[in-house]
Steps between C-alpha positions, in 0.01 A plus 500: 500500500520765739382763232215298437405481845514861539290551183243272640468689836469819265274389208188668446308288236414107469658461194834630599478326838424142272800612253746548797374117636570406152803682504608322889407167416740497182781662741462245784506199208815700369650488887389122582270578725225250432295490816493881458395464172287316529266682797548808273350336201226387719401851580507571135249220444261602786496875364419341137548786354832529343551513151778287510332217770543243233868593478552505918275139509764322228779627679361381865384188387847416335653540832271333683481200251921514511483455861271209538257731642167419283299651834612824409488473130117405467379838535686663238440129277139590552508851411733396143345173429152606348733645210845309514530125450797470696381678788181284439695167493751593788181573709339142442826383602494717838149414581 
């Protein structure tokens, strides 16, 4: 985690900066740290640009949707749902 961080201070480049996120958000979910997690995904989803957002959004609303927490799951449910069923059906559920 720490070499992450350090590559994040350093990166020059948006798409290295979004595959490091990518990269930290799988690390913290490896770790346990959910509420971690789950503000780092949240950056990723505000930036929008990541080639792997779909992959960080899954991931964040899993945890979120494991922990009761369907506050902090609807804005990754949105961002999956127009093109996943599940995330589509978990949302109506949330809302």
């Amino acid at each position: 985690l720490d070499l992450l961080d350090r590559g994040l201070a350093l990166a020059d480049g948006a798409a290295v900066q979004a595959e490091l996120r990518a990269a930290r958000v799988a690390t913290l979910y490896d770790l346990g740290r959910t509420d971690d997690l789950l503000a780092e995904a949240r950056l990723v989803l505000d930036d929008g640009t990541s080639p792997r957002l779909d992959e960080v959004a899954r991931r964040a609303a899993a945890v979120a949707l494991q922990q009761g927490d369907c506050a902090s799951a609807v804005p990754f449910l949105e961002h999956l749902a127009p093109t996943d069923a599940d995330a589509a059906v978990a949302l109506d559920r949330c809302r």
